[in-house]
N, C-alpha and C positions, 0 to 999 in steps of 0.2 A: 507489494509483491513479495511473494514468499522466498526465503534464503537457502538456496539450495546447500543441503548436506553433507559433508566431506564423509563420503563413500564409506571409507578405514572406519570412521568412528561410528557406524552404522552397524548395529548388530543383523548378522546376516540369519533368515529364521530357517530356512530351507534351501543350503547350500549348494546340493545335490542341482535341485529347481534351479538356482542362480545357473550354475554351471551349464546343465542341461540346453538353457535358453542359449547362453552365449556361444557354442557352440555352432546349437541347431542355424544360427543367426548368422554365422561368420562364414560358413561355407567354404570354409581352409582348414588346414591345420593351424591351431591355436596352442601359444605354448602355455605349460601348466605354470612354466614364471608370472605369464602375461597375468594367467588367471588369479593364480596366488597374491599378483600385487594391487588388482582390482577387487576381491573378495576378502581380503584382508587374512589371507590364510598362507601356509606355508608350502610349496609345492608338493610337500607329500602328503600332504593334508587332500590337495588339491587331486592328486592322484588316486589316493584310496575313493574318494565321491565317485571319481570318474568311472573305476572299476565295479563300483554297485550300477552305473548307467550300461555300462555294458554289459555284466549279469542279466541286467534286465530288459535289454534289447537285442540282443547277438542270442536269440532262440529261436524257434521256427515262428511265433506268434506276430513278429514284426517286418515290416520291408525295409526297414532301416538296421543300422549295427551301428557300432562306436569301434571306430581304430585308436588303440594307444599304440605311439610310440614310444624310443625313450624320452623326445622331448617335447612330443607334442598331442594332439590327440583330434579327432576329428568325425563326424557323421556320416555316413555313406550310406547308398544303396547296395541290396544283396543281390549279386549276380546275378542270380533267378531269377529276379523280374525285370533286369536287362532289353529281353524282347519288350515287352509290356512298356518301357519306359521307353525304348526309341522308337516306337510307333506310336506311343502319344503324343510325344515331341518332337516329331517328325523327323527324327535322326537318319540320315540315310547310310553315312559311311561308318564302319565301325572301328577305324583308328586301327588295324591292324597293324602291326610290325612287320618288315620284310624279313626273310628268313637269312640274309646278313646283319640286319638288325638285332634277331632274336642268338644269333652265336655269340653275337660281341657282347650283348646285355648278361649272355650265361654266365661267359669268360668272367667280363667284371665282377656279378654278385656272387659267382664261387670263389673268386682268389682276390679281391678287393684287399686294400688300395694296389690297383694298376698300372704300366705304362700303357701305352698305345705300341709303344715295341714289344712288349710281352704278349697283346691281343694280337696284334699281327704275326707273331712268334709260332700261338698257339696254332692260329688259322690259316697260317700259309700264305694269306696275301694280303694287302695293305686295309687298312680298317679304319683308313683316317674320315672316309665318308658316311659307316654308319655310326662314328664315334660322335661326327658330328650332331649328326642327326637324333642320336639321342639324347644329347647334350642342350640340345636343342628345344625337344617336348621335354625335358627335365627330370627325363628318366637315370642318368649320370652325372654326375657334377666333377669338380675337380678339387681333392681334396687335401693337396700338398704337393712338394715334390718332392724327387727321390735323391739322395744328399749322392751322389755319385757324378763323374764328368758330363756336364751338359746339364745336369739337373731339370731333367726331365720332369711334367708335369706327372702328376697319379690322378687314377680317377677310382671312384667309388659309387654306391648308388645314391639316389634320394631317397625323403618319405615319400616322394609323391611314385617311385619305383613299389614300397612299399605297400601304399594305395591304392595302385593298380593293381596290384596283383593277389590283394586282401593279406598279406601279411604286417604283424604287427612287428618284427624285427627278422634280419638275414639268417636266424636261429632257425626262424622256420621254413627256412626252404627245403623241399626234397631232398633227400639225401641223393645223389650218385657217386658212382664213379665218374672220378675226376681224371681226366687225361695231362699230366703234371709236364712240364719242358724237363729233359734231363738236369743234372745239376751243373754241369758243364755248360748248356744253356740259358742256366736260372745266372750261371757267375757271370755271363756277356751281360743279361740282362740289368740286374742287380749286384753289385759285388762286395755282399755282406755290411751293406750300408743299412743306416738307419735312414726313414725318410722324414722331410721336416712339414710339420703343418705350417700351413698361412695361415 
């Protein structure tokens, strides 16, 4: 029986190719650590491959793209063939957001890390159920708390907020006009506290 090979000591001939497969194959976000300690290379090794894979797929020639984030990276379809793909696939519903859904998700990815008293702050009425709910499909996470009385939880977005919405980091979101709480309301809220990651 032959003696399988310890991977590291394996000169890799077409990294890129490695990369590419494990990817297309995992159908997640995959982190460039993961990759770096499987391919024997060093994450920013592993980063720069990833960005020639997506030069060379994130163009009009292909129905696939490559998302980087900062820590991870992953394959997708391009919106445009969206119809095409959920009438192959017999997709019937398309996962819409309800439109308290999509305030709170604004609230959060323009002013992240947030309470749930600041979301409800901005919007006038309690947000604890679409807070949930997007907590839920993992469009939100929670990402510390806030070092003040009660210490209250923070939330922030995901990659997978990211993913849906074809961005590669909160950089790139639309710019708007932000409707900000006065500062007399930013001090109920927060009261010049740092907050603490978990």
């Amino acid at each position: 029986m032959e003696e399988i090979k310890d991977l590291n000591t394996t000169e890799i001939k077409n990294p890129t190719a490695a990369i590419e497969a494990i990817i297309f194959a995992a159908g997640y976000p995959m982190k460039y650590e993961k990759l770096a300690s499987v391919l024997g290379l060093t994450p920013s090794e592993v980063k720069r491959y990833v960005s020639e894979l997506a030069e060379k797929y994130n163009d009009d020639e292909h129905g696939i793209m490559v998302l980087m984030f900062p820590e991870t990276c992953q394959f997708c379809t391009k919106e445009l063939h969206m119809p095409y793909i959920k009438e192959a696939l017999g997709i019937k519903r398309g996962g819409n957001l309800s439109a308290s859904s999509m305030e709170v998700l604004a609230i959060v990815s323009y002013n992240q890390p947030v309470t749930r008293s600041f979301v409800d702050l901005v919007r006038g009425v309690d947000s604890s159920y679409a807070m949930n709910s997007l907590v839920d499909k993992g469009l939100i996470e929670t990402c510390g708390r806030l070092d003040a009385p009660g210490r209250p939880m923070l939330y922030g977005t995901t990659d997978k907020f990211l993913r849906v919405f074809g961005l590669n980091s909160v950089d790139e979101l639309p710019e708007v006009e932000l409707l900000r709480a006065s500062d007399e309301q930013m001090e109920i809220m927060a009261p010049g506290e740092e907050f603490i990651e978990e």
